[in-house]
C-alpha positions as MATLAB code, in Angstrom:
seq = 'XXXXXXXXXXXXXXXXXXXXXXXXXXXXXXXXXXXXXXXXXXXXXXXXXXXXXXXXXXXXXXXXXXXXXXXXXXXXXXXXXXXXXXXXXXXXXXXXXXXXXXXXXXXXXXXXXXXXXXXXXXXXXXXXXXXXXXXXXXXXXXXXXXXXXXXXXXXXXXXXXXXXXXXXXXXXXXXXXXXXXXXXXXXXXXXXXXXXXXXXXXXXXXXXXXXXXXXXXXXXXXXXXXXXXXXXXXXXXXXXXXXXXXXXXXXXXXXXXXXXXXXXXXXXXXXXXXXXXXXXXXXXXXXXXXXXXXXXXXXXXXXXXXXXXXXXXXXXXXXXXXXXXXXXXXXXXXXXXXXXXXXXXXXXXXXXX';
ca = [
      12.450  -35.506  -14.712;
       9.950  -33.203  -13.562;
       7.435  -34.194  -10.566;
       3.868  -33.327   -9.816;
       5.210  -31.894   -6.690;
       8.154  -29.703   -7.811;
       7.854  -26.129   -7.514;
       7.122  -23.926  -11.099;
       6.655  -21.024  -12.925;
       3.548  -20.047  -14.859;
       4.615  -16.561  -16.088;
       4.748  -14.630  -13.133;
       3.213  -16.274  -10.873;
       5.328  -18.641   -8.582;
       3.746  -22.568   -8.253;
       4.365  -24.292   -5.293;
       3.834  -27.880   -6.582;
       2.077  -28.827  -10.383;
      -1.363  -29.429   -9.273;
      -4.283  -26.873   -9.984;
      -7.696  -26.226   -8.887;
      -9.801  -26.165  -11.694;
     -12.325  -23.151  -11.818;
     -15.923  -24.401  -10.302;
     -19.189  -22.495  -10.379;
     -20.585  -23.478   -6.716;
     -23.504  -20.803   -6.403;
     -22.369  -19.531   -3.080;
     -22.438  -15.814   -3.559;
     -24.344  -13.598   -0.827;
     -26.495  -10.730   -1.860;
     -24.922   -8.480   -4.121;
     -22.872  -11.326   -5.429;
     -20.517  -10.623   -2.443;
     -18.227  -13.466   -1.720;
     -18.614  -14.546    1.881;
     -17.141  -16.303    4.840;
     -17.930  -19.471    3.208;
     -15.563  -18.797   -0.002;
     -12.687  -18.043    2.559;
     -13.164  -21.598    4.046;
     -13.722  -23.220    0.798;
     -10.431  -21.927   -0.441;
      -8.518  -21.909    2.422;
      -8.909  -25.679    2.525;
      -7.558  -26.147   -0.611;
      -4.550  -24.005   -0.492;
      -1.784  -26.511   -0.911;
      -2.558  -26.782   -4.584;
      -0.345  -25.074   -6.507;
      -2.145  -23.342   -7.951;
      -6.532  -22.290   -7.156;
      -8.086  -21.066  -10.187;
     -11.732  -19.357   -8.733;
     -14.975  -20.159   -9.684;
     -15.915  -18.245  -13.071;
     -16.393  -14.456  -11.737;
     -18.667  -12.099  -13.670;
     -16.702   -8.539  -14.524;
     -20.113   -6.714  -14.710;
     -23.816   -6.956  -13.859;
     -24.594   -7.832  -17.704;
     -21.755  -10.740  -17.547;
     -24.308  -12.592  -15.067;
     -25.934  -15.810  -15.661;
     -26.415  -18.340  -13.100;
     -27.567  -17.619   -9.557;
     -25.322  -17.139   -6.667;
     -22.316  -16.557   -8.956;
     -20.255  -13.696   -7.502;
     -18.347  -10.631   -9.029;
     -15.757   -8.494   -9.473;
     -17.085   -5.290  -10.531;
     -18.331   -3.511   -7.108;
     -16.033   -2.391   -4.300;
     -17.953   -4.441   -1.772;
     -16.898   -7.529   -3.750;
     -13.222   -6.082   -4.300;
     -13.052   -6.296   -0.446;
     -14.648   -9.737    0.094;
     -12.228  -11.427   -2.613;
      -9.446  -10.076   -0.818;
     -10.354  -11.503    2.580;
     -10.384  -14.888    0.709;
      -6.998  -14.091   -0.840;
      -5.211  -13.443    2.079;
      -6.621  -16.702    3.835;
      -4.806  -18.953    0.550;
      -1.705  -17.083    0.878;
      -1.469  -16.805    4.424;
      -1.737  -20.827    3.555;
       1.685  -20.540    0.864;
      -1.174  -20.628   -1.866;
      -1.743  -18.456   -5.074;
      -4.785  -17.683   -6.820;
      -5.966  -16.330   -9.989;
      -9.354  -15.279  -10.793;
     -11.813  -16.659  -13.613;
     -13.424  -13.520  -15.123;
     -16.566  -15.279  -16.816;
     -18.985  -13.340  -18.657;
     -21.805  -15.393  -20.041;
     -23.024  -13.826  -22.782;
     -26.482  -15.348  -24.206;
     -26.338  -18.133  -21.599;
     -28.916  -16.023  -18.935;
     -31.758  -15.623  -17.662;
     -32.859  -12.097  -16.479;
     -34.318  -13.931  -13.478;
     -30.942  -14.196  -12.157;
     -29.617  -11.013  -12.725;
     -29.882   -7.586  -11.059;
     -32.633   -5.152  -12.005;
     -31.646   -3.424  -15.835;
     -28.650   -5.740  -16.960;
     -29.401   -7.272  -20.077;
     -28.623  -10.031  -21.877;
     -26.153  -10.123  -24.991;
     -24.175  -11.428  -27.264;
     -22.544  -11.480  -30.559;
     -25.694  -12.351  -32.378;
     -29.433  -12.259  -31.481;
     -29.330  -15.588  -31.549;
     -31.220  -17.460  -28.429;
     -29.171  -20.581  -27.133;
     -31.076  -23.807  -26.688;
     -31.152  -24.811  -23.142;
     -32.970  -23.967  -19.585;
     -31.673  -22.586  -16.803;
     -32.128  -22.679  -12.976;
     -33.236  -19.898  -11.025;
     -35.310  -18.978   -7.788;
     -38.230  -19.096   -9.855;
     -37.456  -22.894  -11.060;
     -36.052  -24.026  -14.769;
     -36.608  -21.448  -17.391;
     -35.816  -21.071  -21.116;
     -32.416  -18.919  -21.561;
     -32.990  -15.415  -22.812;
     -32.838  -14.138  -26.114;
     -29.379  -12.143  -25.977;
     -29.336   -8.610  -28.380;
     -26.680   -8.452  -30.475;
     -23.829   -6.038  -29.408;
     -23.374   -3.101  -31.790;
     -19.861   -2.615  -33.264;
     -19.404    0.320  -30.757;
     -20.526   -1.159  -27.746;
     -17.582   -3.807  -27.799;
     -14.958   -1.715  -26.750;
     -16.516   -0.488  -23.480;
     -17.452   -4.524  -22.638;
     -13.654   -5.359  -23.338;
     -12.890   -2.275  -20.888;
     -14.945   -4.037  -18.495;
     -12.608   -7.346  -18.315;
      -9.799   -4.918  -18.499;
     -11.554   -3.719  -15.241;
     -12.143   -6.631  -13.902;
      -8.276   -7.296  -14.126;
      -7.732   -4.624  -11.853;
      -9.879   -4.816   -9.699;
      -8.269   -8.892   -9.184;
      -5.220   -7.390   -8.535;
      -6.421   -4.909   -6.026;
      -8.284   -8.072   -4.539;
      -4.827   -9.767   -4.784;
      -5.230  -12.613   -6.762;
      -2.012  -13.702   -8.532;
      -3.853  -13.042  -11.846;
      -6.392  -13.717  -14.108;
      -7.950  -16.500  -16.052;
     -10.248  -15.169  -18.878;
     -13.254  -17.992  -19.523;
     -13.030  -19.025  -23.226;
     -15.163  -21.839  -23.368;
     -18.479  -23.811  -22.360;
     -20.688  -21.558  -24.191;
     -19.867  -17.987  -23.410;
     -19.483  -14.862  -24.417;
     -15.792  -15.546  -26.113;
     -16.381  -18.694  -27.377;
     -20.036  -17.178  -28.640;
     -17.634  -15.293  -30.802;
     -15.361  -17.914  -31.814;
     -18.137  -20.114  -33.061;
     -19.261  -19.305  -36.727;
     -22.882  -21.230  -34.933;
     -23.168  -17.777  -32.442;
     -21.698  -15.625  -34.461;
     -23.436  -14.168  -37.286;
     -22.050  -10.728  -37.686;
     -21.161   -8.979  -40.456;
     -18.285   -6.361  -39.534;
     -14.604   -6.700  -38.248;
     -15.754   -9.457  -35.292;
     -18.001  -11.992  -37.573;
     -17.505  -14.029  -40.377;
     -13.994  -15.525  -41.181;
     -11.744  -17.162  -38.215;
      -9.510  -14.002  -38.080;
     -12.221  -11.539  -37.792;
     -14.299  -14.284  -35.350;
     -11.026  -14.637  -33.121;
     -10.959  -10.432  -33.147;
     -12.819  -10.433  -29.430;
     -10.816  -12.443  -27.642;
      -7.481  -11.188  -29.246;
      -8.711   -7.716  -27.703;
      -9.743   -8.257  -24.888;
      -6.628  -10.438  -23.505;
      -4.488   -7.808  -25.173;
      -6.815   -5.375  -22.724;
      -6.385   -7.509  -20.074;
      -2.655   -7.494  -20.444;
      -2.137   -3.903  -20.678;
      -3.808   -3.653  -17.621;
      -2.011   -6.104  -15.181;
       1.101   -7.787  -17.389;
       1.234  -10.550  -19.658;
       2.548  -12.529  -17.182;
      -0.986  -11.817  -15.000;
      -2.778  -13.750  -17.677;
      -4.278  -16.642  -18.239;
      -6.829  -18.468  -20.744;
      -8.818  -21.225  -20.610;
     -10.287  -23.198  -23.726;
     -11.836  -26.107  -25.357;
     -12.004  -26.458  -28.985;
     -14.793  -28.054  -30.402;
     -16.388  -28.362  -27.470;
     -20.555  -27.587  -27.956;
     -21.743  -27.064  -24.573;
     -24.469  -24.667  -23.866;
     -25.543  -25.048  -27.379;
     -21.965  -23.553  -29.304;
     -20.754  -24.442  -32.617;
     -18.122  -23.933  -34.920;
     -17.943  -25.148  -38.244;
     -14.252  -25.151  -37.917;
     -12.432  -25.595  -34.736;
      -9.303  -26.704  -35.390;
      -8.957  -23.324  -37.975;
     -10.409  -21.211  -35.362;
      -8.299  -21.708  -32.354;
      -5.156  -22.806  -34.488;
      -4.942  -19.419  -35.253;
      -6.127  -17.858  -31.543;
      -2.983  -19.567  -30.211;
      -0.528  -18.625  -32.753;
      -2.134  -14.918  -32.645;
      -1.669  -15.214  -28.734;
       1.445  -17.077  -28.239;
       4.117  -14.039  -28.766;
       2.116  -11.943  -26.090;
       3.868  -14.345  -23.558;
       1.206  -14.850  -21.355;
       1.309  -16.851  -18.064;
      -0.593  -20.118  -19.475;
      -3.215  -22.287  -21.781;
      -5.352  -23.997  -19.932;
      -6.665  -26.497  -21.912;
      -9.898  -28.764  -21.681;
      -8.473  -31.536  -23.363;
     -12.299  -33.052  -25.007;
     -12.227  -36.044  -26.994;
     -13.478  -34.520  -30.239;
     -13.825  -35.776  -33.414;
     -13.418  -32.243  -35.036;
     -10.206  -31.740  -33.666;
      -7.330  -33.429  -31.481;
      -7.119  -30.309  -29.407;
      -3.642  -31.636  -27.449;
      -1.285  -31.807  -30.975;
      -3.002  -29.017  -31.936;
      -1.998  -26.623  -28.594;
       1.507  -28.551  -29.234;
       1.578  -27.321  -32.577;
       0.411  -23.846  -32.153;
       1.065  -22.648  -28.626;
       4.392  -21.563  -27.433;
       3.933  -21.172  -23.567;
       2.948  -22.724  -20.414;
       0.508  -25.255  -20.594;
      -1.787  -26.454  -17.973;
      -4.033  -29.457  -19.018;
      -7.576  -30.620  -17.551;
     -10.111  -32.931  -18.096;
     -10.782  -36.486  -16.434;
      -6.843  -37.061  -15.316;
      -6.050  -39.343  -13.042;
      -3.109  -38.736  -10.662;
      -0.563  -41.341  -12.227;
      -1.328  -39.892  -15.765;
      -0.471  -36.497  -14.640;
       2.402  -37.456  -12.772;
       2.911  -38.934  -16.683;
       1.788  -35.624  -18.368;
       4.583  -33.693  -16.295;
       7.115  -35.588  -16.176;
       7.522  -36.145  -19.767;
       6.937  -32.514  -20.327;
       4.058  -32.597  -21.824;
       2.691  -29.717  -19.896;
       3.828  -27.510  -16.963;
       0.868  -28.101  -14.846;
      -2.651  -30.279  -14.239;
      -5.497  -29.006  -12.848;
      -8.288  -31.001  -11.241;
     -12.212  -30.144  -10.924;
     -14.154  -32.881   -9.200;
     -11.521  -34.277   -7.211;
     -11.101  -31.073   -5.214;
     -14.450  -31.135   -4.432;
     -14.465  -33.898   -1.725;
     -10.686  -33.782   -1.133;
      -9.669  -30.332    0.417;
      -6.275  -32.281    0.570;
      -6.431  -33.926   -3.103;
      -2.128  -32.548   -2.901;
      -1.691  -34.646    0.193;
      -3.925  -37.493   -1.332;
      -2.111  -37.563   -4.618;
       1.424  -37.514   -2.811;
       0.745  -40.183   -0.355;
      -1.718  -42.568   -2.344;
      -4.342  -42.075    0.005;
      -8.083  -42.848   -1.241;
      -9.846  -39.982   -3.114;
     -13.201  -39.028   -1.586;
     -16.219  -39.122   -3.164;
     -18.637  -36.065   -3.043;
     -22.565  -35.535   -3.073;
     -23.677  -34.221   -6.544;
     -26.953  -33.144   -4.870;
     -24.539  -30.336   -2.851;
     -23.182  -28.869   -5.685;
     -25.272  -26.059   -6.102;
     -27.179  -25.132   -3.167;
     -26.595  -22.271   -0.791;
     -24.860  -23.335    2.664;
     -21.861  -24.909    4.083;
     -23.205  -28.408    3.546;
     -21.070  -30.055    0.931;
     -18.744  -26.862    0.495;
     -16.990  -26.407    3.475;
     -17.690  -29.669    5.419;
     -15.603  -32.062    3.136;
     -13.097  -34.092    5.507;
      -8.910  -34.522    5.235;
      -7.910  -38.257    5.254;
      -7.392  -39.639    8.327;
      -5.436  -43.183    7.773;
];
């Protein structure tokens, strides 16, 4: 039987135990959405997962949404994320990075001077957002034109790269909570009328691309995907779910990428676990409200190949040691989560018995 704590393989990328760090937006990007000492610490803690999965990283000024997010697109950047890669591996960690572009989920507020906001449709998401300016409504995205999409999938292709020449392990591409690829999943977001609207096959079109970009770029093996069918956040629909990502998977699964990693949401459109079961032939890393014994569970009886935690990494720099030993899992303070500074970032305690 397989433990948490055995070493794995997730494509190409060596694991040194089953236990991932979920991908967390923490707003802790300096100006320029440069990456800065505090990353290095944040992630440095929290090398002995097996595997650290970054905070969702925007591949171009346009992909920005939230404030304090950082990116991958800029050389400056390309040198700060590899400061914080050497720290995990000089640790025994790996690290991929979560390229994130938002999509209609913005506000102009946050982003830099001339990068727009856009999306499949001209459709404006319901919702506010922060920024420095307070809570405002999200923008009204444009709709991309049919020959605009190839230079944005060029720009996660890009964004690939430039991971690898910041030496992450490889990449994650975001294909959930609202944006931009699950804006074109969703027959709600996605109103077009050529090759990437309108039936699940032409709907799934983006995302097929742009992994298949992705890959070309760095190796199937280099990539990763993260998703959550059904799952309506940030105002996202699909009429469908179960249709739409049944077929993503089986579309994806021959490419022989390095892993699903699957939000498992109670939903009544779909049970998204059978379904990944049914339709996915590859590594699978499952998420969402776990506790330790049940993913000691989920492994063991093969279920998946790996677990990945969110909130319990937040408080528990050594949530590995925790798990392993039985020691208490922290508690953290929600009011930290977002605000610039060490304080609840960097400042979280190891057990002490």
């Amino acid at each position: 039987m397989t433990s948490l704590f055995d070493p794995g393989v997730l494509g190409d990328i060596d694991i040194a135990n089953r236990i991932v760090m979920a991908p967390m937006t923490r707003s802790r990007a300096g100006p320029g959405d440069v990456p800065t000492d505090l990353h290095l610490e944040h992630y440095r803690q929290r090398a002995s997962a097996g595997l650290i999965i970054s905070e969702g990283t925007q591949p171009s000024p346009t992909g920005k949404g939230y404030c304090r997010t950082p990116g991958i697109h800029d050389p400056g950047q390309v040198a700060a994320w590899r400061r914080v890669t050497d720290a995990v591996h000089a640790k025994g960690g790996r690290m991929v990075l979560q390229v994130m572009h938002v999509g209609r989920v913005a506000s102009h507020l946050n982003k830099a001077p001339g990068a727009e906001t856009v999306a499949p449709s001209a459709i404006r998401a319901a919702g506010e957002m922060f920024t420095d300016q307070g809570m405002v409504p999200l923008d009204e995205p444009r709709a991309l034109a049919t020959e605009e999409i190839p230079g944005v999938i060029a720009e996660f292709a890009q964004a690939a790269l430039n991971a690898r020449a910041a030496g992450f392990d490889g990449v994650e591409l975001h294909c959930t909570s609202g944006y931009l690829p699950a804006q074109f999943l969703s027959s709600g977001s996605n109103r077009r009328t050529d090759l990437y609207g309108g039936v699940a096959a032409n709907r799934i079109r983006f995302v097929v691309e742009t992994i298949e970009a992705m890959v070309a770029a760095v190796g199937p093996g280099r990539v990763g995907f993260r998703i959550c069918p059904g799952n309506s956040f940030n105002d996202i629909h699909d009429d469908d779910p179960a249709e739409t990502y049944g077929l993503l998977l089986e579309t994806l699964s021959p490419l022989k990428l390095a892993y699903l990693h699957l939000i498992d949401w109670p939903n009544p459109q779909v049970e998204s676990l059978p379904l990944a079961k049914r339709c996915w032939r590859g590594p699978l890393i499952l998420n969402e409200s776990i506790t330790a014994e049940h993913a000691k569970k989920l492994v063991g009886d093969g279920v998946c190949e790996a677990v990945s935690f969110g909130r319990p990494f937040i408080g528990n720099p050594d949530l590995v040691s925790r798990i392993r030993t039985g020691a208490p899992i922290a508690a953290f303070d929600p009011d930290t989560l977002y605000t610039p500074g060490p304080e609840g970032y960097i400042d979280y305690a190891p057990y002490e018995p």
